[in-house]
C-alpha positions as CSV (number, residue, x, y, z in Angstrom):
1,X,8.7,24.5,-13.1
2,X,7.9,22.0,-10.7
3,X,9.6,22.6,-7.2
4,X,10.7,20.2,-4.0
5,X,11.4,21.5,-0.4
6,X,13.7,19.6,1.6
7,X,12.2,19.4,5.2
8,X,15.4,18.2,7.0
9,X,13.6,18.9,10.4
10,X,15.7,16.2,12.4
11,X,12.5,14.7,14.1
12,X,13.2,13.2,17.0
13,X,11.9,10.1,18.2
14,X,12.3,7.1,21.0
15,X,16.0,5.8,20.8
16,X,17.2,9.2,19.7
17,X,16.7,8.2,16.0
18,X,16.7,11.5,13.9
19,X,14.3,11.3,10.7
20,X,14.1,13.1,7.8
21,X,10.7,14.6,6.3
22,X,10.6,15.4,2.9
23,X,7.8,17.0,0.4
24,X,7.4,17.2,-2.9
25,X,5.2,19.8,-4.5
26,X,4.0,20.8,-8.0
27,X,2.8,23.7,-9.5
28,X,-0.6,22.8,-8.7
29,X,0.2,22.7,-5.2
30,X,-0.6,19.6,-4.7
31,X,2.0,18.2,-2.4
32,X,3.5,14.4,-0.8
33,X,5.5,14.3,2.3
34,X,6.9,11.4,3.5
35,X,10.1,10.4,5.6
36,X,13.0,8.2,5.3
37,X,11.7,5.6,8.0
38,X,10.0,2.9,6.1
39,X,9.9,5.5,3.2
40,X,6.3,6.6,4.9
41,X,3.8,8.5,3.3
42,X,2.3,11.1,6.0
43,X,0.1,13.7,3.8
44,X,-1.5,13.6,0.2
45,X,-2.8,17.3,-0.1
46,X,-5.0,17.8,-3.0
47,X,-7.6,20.3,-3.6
48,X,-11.3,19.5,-3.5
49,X,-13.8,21.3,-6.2
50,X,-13.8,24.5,-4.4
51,X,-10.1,24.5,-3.7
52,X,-9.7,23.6,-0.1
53,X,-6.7,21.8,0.0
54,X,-6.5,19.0,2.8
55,X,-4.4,15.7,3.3
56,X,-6.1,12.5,1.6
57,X,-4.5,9.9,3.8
58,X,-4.4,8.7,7.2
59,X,-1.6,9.9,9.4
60,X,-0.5,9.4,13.7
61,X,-0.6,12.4,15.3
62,X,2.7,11.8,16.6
63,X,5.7,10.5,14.5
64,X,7.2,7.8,17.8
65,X,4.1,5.9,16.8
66,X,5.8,5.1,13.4
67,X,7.9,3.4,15.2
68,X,5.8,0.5,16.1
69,X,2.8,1.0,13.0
70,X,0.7,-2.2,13.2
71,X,-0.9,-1.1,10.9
72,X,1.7,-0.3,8.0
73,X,0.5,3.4,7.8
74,X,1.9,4.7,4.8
75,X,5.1,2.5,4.7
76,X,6.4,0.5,2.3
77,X,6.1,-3.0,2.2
78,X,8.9,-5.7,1.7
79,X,10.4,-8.7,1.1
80,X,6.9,-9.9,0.3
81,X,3.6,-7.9,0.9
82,X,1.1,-10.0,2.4
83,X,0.7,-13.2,4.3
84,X,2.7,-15.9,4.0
85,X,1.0,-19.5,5.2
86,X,2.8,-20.8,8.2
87,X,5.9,-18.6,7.9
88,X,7.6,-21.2,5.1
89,X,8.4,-21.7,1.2
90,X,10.6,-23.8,-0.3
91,X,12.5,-22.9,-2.9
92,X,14.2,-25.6,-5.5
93,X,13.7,-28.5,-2.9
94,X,14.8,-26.0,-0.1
95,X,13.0,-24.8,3.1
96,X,12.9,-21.5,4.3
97,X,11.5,-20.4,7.3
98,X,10.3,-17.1,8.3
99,X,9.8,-14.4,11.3
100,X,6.3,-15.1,12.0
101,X,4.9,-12.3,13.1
102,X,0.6,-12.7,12.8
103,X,0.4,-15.8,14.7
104,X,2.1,-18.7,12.3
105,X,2.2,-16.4,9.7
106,X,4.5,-14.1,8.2
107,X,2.7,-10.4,7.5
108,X,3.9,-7.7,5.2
109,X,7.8,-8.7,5.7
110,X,8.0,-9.1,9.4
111,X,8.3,-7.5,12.4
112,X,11.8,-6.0,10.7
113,X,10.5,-5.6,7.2
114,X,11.4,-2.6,4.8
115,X,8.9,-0.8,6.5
116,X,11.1,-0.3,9.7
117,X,14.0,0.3,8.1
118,X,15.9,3.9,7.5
119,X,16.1,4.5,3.1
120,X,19.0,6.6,1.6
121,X,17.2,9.3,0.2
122,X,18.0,11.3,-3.3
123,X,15.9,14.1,-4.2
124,X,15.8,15.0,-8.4
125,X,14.1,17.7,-10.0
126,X,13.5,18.1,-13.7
127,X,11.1,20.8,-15.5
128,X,8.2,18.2,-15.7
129,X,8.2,16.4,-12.4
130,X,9.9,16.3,-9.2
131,X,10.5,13.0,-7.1
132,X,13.1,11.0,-4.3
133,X,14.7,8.1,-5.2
134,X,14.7,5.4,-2.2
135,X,17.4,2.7,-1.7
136,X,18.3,0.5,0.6
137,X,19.8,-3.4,1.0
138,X,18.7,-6.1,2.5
139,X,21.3,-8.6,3.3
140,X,21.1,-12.5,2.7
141,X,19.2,-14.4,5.4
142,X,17.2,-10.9,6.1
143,X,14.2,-12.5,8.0
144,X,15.1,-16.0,6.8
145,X,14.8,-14.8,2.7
146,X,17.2,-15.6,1.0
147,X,19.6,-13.5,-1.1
148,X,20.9,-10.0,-1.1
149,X,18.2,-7.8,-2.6
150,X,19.1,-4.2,-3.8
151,X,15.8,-2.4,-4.0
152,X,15.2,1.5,-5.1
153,X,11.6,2.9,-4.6
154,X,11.0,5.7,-6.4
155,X,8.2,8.7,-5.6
156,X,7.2,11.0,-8.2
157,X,5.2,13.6,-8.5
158,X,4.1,15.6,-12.3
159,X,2.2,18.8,-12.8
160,X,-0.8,16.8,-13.7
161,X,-1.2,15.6,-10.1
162,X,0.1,12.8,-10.9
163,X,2.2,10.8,-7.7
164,X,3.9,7.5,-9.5
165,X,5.8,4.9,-7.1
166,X,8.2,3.0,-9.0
167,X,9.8,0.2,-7.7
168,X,13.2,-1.8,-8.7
169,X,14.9,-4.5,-6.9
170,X,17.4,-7.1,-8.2
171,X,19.0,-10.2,-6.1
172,X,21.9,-12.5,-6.1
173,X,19.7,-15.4,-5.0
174,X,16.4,-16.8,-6.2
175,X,13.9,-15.0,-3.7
176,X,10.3,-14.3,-3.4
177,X,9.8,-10.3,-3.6
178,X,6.7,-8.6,-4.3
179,X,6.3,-5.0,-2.9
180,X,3.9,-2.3,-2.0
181,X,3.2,0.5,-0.4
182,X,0.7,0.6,2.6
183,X,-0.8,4.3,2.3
184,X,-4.7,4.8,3.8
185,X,-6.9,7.0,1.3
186,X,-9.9,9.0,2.3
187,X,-10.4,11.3,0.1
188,X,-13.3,13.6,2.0
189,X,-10.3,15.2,3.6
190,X,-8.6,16.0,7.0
191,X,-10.3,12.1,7.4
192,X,-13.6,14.5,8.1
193,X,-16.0,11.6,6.9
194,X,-15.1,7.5,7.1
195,X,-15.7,6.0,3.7
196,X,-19.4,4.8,3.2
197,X,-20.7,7.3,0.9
198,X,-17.0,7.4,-1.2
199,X,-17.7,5.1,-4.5
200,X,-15.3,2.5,-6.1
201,X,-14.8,1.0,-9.2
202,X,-12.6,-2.0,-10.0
203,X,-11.9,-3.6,-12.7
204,X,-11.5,-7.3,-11.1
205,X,-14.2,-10.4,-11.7
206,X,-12.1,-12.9,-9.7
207,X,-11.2,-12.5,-5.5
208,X,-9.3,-15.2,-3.4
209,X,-11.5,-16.8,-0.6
210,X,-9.7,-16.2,2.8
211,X,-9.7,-18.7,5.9
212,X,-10.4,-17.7,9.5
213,X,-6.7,-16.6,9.4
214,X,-6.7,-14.5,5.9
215,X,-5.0,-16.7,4.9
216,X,-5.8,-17.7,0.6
217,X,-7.3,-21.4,0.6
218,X,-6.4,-21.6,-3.0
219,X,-9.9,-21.1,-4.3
220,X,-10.7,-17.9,-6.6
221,X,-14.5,-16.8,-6.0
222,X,-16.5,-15.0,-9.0
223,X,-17.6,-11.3,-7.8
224,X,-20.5,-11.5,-10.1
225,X,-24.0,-10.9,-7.6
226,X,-21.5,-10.3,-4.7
227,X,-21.1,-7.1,-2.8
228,X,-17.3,-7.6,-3.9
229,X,-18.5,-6.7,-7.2
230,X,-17.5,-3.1,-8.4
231,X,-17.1,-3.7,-11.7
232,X,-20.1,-0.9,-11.8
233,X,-19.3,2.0,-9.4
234,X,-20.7,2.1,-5.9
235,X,-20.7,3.3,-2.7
236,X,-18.5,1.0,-0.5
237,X,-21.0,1.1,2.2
238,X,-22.4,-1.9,0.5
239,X,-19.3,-4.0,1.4
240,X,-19.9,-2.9,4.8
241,X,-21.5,-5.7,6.1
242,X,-21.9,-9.3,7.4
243,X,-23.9,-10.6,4.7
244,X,-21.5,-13.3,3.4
245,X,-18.8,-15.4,4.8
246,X,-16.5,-13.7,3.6
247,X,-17.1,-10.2,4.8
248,X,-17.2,-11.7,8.1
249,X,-13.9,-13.1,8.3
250,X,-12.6,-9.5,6.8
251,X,-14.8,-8.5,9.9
252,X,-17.5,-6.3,7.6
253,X,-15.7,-5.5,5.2
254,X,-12.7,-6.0,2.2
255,X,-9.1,-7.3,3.1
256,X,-8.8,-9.5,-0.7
257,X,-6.6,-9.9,-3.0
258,X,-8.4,-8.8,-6.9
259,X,-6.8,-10.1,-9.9
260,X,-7.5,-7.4,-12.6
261,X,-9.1,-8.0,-15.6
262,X,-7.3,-5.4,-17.5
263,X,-10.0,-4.7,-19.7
264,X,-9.8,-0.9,-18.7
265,X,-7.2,1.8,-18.6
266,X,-7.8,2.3,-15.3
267,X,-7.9,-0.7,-12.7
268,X,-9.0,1.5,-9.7
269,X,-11.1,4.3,-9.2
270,X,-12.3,5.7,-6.2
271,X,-14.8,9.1,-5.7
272,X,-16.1,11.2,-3.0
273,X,-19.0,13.2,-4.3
274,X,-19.3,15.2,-1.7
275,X,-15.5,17.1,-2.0
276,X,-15.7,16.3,-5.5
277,X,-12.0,14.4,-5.4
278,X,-11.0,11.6,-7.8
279,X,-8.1,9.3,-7.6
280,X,-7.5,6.8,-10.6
281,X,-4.9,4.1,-10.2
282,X,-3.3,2.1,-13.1
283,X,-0.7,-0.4,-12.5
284,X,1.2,-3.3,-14.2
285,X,1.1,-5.3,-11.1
286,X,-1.4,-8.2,-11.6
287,X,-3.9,-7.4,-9.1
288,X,-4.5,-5.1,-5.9
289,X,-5.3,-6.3,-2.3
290,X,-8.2,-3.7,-1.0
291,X,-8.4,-3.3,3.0
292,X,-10.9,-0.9,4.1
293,X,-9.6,-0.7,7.8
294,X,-12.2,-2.8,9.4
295,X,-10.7,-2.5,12.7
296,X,-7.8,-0.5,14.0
297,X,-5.7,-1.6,17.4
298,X,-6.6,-0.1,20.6
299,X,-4.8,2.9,21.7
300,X,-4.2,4.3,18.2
301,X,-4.6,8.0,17.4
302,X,-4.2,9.8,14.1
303,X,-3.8,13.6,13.5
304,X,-7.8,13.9,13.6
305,X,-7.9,11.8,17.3
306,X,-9.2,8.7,17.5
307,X,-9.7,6.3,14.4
308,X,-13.5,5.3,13.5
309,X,-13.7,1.9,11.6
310,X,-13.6,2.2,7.6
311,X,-11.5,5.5,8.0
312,X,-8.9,4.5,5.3
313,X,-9.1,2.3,2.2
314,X,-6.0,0.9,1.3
315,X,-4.8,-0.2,-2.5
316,X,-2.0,-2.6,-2.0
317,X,-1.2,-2.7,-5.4
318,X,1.0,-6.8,-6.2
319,X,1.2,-9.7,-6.7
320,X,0.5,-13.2,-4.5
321,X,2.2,-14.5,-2.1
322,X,-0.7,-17.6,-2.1
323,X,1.2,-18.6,-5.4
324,X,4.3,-19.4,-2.8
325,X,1.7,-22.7,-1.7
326,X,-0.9,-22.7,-4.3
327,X,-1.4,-22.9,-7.9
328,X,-2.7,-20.5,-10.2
329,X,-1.8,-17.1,-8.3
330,X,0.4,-14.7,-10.0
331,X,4.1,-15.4,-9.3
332,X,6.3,-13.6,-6.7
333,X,9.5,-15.4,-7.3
334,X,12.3,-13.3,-8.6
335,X,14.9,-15.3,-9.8
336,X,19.0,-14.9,-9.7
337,X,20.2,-11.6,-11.3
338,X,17.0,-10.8,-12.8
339,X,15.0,-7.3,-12.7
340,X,12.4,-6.7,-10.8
341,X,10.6,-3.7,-11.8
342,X,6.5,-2.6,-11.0
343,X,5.2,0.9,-11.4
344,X,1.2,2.4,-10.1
345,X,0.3,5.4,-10.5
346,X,-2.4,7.2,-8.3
347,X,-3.9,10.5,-10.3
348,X,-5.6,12.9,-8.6
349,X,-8.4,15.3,-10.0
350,X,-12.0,16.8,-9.5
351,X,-15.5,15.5,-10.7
């Protein structure tokens, strides 16, 4: 039978705010742990091929530094995940404006998006899985959106190494919402290696061009002859450059939004030969923005010191917010009383 330990370790932090950590394990031993601020995801241990078990995704070494995150370690992500062109939608003839808070723009919520918030918290256990269910409101006018939204995240983990997120939201105003969560993968382990050599497979043909400000111009661009294109598994060193104009707006590297083909059971997979860990993600989102930490802020330092570039790749698994100003991006309004419900699962294993 699957098993969860309750951590409630009161961690303290600036403002005397007292967190709860929490971890759930399996009978593999594979364990998440995560805490109620921002619902953050701060180790994803799994074993490599000769069972050494170390954490897959990037961490701080101190939890205060949560408290600011820049860089959305391991949070999740809400109203809308992404960038949001000038701040403003309009909705039924109606402006809205937003916090901006990357320039003009409005990034991954705002400054006070869900990822800075405190969730309720319900652990469950049953004999094939163990999981926390995540809830929390966000009031009309939160940000400038419109709309009370009532969302629960769900985090589950199976005996299969299987760690599903399932989110659910519902609001009594038409709204945009699209959510995510903002975990860093590196699956050499204890971030011992950044991600050159790790290998990637995606099952996505079509990428949105970015402006200077990564921001979508409306244009999809055809991955075909591209080093976008990882239809075909490769290393992602081969993104790692300057080659195009696009990789250097990303500054060398991926920060794009993919729209999945679906012509595979699996829309992501990523590899590292070296430990011999897998991860395979299948969602029913529409596509997946991929950011493979081309540069972190100064001053930041994770559990291993001092991040190098491409430490973490991060699978932002959504839809568009470019479909808020542009046509022919998948759709992020949810309407008046209706459901909104996404689910990804990331599967772990050995090669």
């Amino acid at each position: 039978m699957s098993r969860l330990k309750i951590q409630n370790s009161e961690v303290q932090v600036k403002g005397n705010q007292t967190w709860n950590v929490y971890r759930l394990v399996n009978d593999q031993g594979m364990y998440v742990e995560f805490i109620n601020y921002g619902g953050i995801i701060t180790d994803i241990s799994v074993p490599d091929r000769n069972g050494n078990k170390e954490n897959v995704v990037l961490a701080f070494k101190n939890h205060n530094d949560y408290l600011d995150n820049p860089i959305y370690f391991g949070a999740l992500i809400g109203r809308v995940a992404g960038r949001i062109k000038q701040s403003s939608f309009e909705i039924n003839g109606q402006n809205y404006q937003l916090d901006p808070n990357e320039g003009d723009n409005h990034l991954h919520g705002g400054k006070n998006g869900f990822h800075s918030r405190i969730w309720e918290v319900s652990p469950y256990e049953t004999e094939e899985e163990v999981g926390a269910k995540l809830s929390m409101v966000s009031p009309d006018g939160d940000g400038g959106y419109p709309g009370q939204v009532k969302v629960e995240v769900t985090y589950t983990l199976t005996n299969d190494n299987k760690f599903i997120i399932s989110y659910e939201a519902s609001s009594d105003k038409t709204t945009p919402l699209t959510l995510t969560n903002h975990t860093y993968f590196n699956l050499s382990g204890n971030n011992k290696r950044t991600l050159e050599d790790q290998e990637l497979c995606l099952d996505s043909s079509k990428m949105v061009e970015l402006d200077k400000e990564l921001i979508p111009t409306g244009k999809w661009l055809d991955v075909t002859d591209s080093p976008f294109d990882f239809r075909d598994k490769k290393k992602l060193e081969s993104v790692f450059t300057y080659e195009t104009p696009q990789q250097k707006i990303a500054n060398g590297g991926m920060d794009h939004f993919f729209k999945f083909d679906k012509h595979r059971e699996v829309d992501v997979y990523l590899e590292d030969p070296k430990s011999g860990r897998t991860l395979s993600i299948e969602t029913d989102q529409p596509g997946i923005v991929i950011y493979t930490s081309n540069s972190f802020p100064e001053g930041i330092e994770l559990a291993e010191g001092k991040p190098k570039k491409h430490a973490g790749l991060c699978f932002e698994t959504q839809s568009s917010p470019a479909s808020l100003h542009e046509v022919g991006f998948p759709n992020i309004i949810l309407d008046k009383e209706q459901s909104y419900s996404k689910r990804t699962i990331f599967t772990f294993g050995i090669q």
